[in-house]
N, C-alpha and C positions, 0 to 999 in steps of 0.2 A: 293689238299686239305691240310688240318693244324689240328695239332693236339695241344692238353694238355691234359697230362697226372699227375697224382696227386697221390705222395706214401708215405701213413700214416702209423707209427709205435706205437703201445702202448701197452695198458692194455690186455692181452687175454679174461679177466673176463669180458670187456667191450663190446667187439667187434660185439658182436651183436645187442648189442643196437643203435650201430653207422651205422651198414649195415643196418638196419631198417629204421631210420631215411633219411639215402641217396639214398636207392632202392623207397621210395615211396613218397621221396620231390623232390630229386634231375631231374628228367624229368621232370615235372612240371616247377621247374625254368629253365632248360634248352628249353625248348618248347615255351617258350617266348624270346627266344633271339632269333634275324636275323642270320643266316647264320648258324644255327646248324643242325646238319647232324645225328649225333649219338651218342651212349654212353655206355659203359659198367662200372659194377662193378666187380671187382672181391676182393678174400679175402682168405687168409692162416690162416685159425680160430685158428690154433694151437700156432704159434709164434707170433700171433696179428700182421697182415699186412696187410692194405689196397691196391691195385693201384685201379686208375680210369683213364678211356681216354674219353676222348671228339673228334670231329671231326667236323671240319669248314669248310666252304666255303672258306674264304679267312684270313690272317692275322691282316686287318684289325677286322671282326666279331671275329676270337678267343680274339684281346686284348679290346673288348667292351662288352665283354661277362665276361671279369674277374675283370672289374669295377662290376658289376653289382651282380657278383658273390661267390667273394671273401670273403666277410663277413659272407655270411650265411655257405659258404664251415666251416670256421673256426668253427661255432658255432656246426655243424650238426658232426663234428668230436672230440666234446668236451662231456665229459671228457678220450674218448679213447684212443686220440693219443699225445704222446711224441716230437715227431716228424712230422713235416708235408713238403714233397720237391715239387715245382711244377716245371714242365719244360718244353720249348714248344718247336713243333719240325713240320717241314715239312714230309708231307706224302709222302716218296720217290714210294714204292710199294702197290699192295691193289689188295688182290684177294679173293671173298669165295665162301662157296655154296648153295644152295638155302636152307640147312637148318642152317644156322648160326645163328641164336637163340634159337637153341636147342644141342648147345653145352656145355660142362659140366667145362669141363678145356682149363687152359688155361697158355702159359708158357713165359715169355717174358726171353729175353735175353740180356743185355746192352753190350754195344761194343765203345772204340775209335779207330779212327782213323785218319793215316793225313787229313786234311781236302781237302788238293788237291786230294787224291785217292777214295775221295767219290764218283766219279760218276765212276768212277771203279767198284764200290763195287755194286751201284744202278745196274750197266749194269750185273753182274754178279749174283745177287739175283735174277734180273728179266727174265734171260735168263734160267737160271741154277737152282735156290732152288725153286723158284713158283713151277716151272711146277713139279717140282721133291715131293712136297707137298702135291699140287694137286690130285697127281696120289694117294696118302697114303692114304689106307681106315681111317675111322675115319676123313680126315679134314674135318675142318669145316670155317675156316679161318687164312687170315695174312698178316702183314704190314710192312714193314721199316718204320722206324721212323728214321728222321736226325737231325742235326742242323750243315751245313753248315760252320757255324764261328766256332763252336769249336770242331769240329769234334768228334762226339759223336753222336750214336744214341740205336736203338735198335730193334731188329725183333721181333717180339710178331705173337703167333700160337695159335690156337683155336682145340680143339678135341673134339669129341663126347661123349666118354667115357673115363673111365681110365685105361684100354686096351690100345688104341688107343693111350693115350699121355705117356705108358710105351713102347710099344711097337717104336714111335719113335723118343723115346731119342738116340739109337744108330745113325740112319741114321741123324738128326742134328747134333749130335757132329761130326758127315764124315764132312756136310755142312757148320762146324763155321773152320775144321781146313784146310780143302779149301782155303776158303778167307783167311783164317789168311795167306797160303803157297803164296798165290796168290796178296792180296793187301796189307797185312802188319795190316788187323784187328787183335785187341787187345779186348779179352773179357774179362768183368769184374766184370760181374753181370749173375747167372741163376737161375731162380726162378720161381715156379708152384703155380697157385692158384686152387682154385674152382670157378666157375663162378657162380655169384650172377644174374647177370641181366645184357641184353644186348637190348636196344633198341635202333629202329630208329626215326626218329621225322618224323610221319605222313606226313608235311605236302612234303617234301622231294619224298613219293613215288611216280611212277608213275598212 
């Protein structure tokens, strides 16, 4: 699968008006587009930060979906946000639990790396940190994100509570200086939200 993910910076005094606007449009326009899978909001109401991910079928659907999209995105984030970065990534890993939309937080992490050590990196997240996640009371989900050509991505983790995503910040900081010993990842971004809203697109279920 394919991802786009979308991280808006602005007004704090706004920011609920803008989460408003995209928890109860944004599925809607995503539910008519071919090959869409899922979506989450999340938001740091305090420093005014938006991220959002999308989740595709294939690369074709994510870039026919951001024709279609792209305008209203802009409009549904105005007048909150300053800043708007999108960027699109392959879904290297993808694990969660069967209660993954009843989680509360949520932490993503950005990372480069050589781009030739990426599949290093995928064989090592997916042998090593899934299952080691997994096992952490409180998860609830998580993904690699890549982009291949320019070696960059990002692990994003889902918790129950906030318990659950205090309790484990230690054991990922073990798991990012791992890799870093191991393949040479470089972190460069870490950051918690609250989670807004996490849906799947009906028609998708079994």
């Amino acid at each position: 699968m394919y991802a786009r993910n979308t991280y808006a910076v602005g007004d704090p005094a706004e920011i609920d008006g803008a989460l408003e606007g995209l928890r109860t449009e944004a599925p809607k326009l995503l539910a008519d587009c071919p090959g869409f899978r899922s979506f989450g909001l999340f938001a740091d109401r305090d420093l005014g930060k938006i991220a959002m991910g999308s989740f595709w079928d294939s690369e074709a659907d994510r870039a026919n979906s951001d024709k279609h999209l792209g305008e209203r995105r802009t409009e549904l984030l105005t007048p909150f946000a300053d800043s708007v970065a999108v960027q699109n990534y392959e879904i290297a890993a993808l694990a969660s639990s069967p209660e993954l939309e009843a989680a509360r937080y949520f932490r993503m992490g950005r990372f480069e790396i050589d781009p030739a050590r990426i599949d290093e990196l995928i064989g090592l997240f997916t042998e090593n940190g899934l299952p080691r996640l997994q096992d952490f009371p409180g998860f609830r989900g998580a993904a690699m994100f890549v982009d291949r050509e320019l070696g960059r991505g990002a692990v994003c983790t889902l918790f129950a509570d906030r318990a659950a995503l205090v309790a484990s910040r230690r054991p990922q900081s073990g798991a990012r200086r791992e890799a870093a010993q191991r393949t040479g990842l470089r972190a460069i971004c870490l950051e918690e939200f609250d989670v807004v809203l996490i849906e799947d697109n009906p028609a998708t279920e079994p």
